[in-house]
N, CA, C and O of each residue as an XYZ file, in Angstrom:
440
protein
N     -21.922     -9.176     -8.406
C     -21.010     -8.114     -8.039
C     -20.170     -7.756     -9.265
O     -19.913     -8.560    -10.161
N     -19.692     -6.259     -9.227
C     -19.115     -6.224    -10.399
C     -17.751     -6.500    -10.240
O     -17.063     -6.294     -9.240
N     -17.218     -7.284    -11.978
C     -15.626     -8.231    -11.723
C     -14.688     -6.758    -11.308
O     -13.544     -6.994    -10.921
N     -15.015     -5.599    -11.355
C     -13.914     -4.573    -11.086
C     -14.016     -4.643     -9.485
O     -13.072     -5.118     -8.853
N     -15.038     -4.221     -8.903
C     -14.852     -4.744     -7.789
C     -14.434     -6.233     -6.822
O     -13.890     -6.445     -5.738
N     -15.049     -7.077     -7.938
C     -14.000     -8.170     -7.296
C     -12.435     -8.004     -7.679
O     -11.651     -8.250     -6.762
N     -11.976     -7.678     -8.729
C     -10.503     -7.515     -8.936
C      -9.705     -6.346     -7.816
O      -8.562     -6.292     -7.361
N     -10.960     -5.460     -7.646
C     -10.341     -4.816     -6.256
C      -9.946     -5.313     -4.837
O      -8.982     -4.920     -4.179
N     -10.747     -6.128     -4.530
C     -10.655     -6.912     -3.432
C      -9.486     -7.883     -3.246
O      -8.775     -8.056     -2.257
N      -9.464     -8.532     -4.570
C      -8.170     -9.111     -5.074
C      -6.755     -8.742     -5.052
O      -5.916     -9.614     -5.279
N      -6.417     -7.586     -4.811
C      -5.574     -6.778     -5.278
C      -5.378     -6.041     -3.818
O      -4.370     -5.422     -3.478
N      -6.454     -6.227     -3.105
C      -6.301     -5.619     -1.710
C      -5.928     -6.510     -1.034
O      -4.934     -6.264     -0.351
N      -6.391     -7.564     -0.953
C      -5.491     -8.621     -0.389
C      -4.589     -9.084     -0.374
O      -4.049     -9.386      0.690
N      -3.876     -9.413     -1.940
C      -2.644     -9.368     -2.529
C      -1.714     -8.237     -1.604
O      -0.996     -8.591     -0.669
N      -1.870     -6.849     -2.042
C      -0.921     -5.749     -1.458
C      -0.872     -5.916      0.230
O       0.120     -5.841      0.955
N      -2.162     -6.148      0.572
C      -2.355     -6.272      1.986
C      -1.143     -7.771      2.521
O      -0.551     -7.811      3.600
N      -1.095     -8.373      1.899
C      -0.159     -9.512      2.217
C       1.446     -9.332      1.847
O       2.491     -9.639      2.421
N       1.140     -8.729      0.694
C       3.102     -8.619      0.325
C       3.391     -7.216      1.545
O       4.365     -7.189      2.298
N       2.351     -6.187      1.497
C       2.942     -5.285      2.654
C       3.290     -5.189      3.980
O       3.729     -4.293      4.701
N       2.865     -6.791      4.170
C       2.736     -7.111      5.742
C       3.811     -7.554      6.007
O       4.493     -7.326      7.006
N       4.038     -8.239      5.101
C       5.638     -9.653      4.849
C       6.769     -8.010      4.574
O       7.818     -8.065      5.216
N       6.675     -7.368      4.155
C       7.897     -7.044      3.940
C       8.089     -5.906      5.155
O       9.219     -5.529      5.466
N       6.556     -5.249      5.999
C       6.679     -4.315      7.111
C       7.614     -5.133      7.953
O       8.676     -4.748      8.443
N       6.816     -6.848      8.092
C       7.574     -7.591      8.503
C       9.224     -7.681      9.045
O       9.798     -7.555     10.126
N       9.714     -8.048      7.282
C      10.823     -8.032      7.128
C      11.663     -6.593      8.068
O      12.515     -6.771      8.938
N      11.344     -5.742      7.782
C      11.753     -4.373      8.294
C      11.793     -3.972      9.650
O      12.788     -3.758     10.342
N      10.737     -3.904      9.915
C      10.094     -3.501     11.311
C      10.336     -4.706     12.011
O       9.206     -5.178     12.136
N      11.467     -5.805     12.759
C      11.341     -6.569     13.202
C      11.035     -6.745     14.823
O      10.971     -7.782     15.484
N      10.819     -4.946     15.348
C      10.794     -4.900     16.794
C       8.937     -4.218     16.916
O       8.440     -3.650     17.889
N       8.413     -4.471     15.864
C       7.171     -3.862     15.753
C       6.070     -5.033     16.211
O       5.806     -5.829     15.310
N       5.429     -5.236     17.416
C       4.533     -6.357     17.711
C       3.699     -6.955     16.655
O       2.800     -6.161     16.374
N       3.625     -8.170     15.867
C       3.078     -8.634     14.759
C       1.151     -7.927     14.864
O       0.737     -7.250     13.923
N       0.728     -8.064     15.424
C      -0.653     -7.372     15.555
C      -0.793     -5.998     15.459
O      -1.925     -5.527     15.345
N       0.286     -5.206     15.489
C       0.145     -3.875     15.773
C       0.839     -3.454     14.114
O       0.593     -2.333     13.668
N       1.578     -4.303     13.405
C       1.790     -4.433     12.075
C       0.653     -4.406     11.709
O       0.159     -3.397     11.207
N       0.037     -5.468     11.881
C      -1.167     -5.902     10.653
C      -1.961     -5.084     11.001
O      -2.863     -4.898     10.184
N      -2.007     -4.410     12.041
C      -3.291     -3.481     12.023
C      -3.052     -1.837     11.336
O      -3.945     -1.010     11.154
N      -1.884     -1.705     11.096
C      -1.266     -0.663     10.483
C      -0.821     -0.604      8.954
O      -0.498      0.371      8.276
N      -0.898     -1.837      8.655
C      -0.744     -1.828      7.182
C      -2.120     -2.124      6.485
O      -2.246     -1.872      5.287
N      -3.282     -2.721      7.307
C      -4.975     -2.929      7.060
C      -5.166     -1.509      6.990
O      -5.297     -1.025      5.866
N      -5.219     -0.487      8.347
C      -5.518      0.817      8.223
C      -4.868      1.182      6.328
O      -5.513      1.414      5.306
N      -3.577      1.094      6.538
C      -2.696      2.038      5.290
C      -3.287      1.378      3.890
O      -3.663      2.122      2.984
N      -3.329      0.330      3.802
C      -4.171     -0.010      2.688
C      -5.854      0.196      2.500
O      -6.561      0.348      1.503
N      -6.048      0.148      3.494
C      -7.580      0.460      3.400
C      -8.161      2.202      2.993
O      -9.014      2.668      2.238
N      -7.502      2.573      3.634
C      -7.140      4.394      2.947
C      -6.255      4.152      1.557
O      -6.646      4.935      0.692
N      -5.433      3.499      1.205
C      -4.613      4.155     -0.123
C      -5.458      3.521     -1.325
O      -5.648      4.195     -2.337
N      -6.085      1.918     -1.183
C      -6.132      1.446     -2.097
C      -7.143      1.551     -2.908
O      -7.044      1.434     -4.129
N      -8.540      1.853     -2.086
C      -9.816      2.290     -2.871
C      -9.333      3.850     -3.420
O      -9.777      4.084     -4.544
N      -8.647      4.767     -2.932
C      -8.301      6.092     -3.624
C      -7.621      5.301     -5.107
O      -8.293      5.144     -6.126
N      -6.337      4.913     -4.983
C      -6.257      4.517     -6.369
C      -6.702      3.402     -7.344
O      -6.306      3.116     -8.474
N      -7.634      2.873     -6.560
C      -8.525      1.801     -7.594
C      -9.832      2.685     -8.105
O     -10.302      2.764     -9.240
N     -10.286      3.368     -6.781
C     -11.313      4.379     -7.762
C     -11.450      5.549     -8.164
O     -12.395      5.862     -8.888
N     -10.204      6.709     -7.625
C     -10.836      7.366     -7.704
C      -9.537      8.243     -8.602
O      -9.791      9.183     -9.355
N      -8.081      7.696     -8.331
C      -7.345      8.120     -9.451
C      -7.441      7.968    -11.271
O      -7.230      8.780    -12.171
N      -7.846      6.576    -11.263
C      -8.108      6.370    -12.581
C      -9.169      7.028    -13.482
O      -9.373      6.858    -14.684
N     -10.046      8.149    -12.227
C     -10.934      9.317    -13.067
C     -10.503     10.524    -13.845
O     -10.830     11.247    -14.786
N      -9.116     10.244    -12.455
C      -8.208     11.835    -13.286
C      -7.447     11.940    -14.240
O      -7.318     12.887    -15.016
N      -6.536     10.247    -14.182
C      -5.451     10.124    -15.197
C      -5.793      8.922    -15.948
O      -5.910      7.885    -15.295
N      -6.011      8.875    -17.484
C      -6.002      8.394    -18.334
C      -4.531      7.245    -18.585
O      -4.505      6.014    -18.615
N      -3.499      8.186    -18.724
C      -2.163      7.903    -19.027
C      -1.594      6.736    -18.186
O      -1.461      7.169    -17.041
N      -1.298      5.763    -18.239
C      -0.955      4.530    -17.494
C       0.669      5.140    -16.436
O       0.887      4.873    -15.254
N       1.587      6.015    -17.419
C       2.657      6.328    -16.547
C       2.205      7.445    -15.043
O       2.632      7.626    -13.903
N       1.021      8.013    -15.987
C       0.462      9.304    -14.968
C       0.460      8.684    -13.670
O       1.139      8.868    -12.660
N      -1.026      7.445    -14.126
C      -1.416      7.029    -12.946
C      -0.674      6.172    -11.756
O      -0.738      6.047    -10.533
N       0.224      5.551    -13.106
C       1.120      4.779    -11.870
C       2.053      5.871    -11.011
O       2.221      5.477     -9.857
N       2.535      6.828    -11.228
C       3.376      7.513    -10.995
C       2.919      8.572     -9.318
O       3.535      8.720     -8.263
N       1.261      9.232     -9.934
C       0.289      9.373     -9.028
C       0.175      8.193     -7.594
O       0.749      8.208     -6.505
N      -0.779      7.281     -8.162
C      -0.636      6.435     -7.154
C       0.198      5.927     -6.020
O       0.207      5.863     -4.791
N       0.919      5.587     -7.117
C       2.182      5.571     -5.858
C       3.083      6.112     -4.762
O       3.615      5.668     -3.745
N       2.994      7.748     -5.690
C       3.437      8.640     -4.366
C       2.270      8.708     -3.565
O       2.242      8.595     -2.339
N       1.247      8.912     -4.372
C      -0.311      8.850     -2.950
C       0.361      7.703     -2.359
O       1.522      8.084     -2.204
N       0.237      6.234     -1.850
C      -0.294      5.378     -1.838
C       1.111      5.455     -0.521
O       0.826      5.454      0.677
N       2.269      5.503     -0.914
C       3.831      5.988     -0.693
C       3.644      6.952      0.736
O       4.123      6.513      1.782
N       3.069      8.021      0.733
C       2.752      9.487      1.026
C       1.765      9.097      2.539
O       2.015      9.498      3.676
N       0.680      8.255      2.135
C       0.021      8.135      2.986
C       0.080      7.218      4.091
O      -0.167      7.473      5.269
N       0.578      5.676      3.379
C       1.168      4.880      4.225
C       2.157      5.259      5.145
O       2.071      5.101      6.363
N       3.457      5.956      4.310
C       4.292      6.576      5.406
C       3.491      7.191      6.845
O       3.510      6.791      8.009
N       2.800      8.335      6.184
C       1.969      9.409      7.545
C       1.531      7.971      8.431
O       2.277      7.745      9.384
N       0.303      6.894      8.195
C      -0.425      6.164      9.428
C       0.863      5.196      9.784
O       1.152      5.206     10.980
N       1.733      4.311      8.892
C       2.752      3.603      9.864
C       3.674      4.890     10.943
O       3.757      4.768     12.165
N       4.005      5.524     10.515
C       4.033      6.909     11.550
C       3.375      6.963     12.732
O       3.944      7.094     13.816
N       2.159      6.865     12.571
C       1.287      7.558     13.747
C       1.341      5.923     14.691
O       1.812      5.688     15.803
N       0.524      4.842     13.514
C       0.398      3.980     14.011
C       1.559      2.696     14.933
O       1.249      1.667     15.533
N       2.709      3.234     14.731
C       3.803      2.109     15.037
C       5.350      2.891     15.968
O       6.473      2.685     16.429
N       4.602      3.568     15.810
C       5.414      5.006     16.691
C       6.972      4.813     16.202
O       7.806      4.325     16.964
N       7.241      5.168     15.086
C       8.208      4.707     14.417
C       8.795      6.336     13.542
O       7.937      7.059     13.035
N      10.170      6.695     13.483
C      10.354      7.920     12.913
C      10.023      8.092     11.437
O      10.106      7.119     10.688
N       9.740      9.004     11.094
C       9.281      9.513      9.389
C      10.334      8.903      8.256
O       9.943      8.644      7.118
N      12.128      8.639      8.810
C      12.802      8.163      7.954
C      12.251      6.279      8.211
O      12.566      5.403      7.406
N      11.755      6.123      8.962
C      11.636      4.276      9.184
C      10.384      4.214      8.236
O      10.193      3.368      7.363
N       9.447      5.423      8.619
C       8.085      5.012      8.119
C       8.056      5.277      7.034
O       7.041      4.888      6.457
N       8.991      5.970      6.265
C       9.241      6.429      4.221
C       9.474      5.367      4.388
O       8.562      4.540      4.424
N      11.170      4.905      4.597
C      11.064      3.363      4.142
C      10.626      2.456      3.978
O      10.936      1.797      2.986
N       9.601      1.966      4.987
C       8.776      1.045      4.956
C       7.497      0.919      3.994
O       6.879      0.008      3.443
N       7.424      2.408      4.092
C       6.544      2.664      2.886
C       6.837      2.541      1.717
O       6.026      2.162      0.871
N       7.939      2.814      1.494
C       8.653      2.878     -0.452
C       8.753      1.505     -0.413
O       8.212      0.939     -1.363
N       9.415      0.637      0.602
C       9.977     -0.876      0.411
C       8.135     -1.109      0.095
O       7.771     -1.033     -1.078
N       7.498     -1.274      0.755
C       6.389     -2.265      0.906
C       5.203     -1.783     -0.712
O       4.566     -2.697     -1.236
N       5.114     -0.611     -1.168
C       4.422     -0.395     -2.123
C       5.344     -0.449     -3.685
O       4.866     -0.268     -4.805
N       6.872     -0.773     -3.315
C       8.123     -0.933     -4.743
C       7.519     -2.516     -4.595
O       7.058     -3.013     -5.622
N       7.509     -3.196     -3.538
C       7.298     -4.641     -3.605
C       5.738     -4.749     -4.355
O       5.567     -5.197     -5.488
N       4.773     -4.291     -3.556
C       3.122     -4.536     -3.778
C       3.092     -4.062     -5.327
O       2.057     -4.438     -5.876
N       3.815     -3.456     -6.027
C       3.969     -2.602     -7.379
C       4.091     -3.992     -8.374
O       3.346     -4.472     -9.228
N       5.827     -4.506     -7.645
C       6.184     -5.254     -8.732
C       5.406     -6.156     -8.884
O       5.119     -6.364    -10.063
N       4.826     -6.944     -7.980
C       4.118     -8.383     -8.101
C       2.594     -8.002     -8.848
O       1.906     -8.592     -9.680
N       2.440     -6.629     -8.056
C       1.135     -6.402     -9.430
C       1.430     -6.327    -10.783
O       0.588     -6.384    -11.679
N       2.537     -6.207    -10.921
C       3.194     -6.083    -12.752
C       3.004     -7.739    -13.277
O       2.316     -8.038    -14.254
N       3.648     -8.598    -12.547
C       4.051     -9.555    -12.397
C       2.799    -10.822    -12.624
O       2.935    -11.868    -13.258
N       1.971    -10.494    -12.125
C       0.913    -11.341    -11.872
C      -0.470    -10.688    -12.504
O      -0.921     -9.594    -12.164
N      -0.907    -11.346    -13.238
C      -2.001    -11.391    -14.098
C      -3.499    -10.864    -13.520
O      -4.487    -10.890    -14.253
């Protein structure tokens, strides 16, 4: 298999775990199953877009991070939305908190 795709998987799991812990943290009236199934959906849509398919458009490391993240930001918000029946100001937040967190530890960690 190729190591980019394993480093993807890696990295999906990683985000998939710090985003859960911190929906967690947030969302404390949100049924734990109905979390994890809403932040699996939100990562599973954001993260192959910017593992494969942003880094075609933007070269520039600030571009892409900058890109990504409002994607990544943008979209999560919309499905914790739909998925957690939660208002657009709960579901930005949760979204900015959980992908500022999934950001740093990707800086952070090798």
């Amino acid at each position: 298999m190729d190591l980019y795709v394993v480093e993807f998987f890696k990295a999906f799991l990683l985000a998939f775990l710090i985003e859960y812990l911190v929906l967690s943290l947030l969302a404390r009236k949100v049924r734990p199953i109905r979390g994890f199934v809403a932040v699996l959906i939100a990562n599973g849509f954001s993260l192959p877009v910017v593992w494969f398919i942003i880094p075609l458009l933007f070269r520039n490391f600030l571009i892409y991070s900058l890109t990504s993240e409002m994607l990544a930001t943008v979209s999560e918000c919309l499905i914790l939305r739909r998925f957690l029946l939660i208002s657009y100001r709960h579901s930005l937040l949760a979204s900015f908190s959980m992908n500022t967190a999934s950001f740093i530890v990707g800086l952070i960690l090798p």
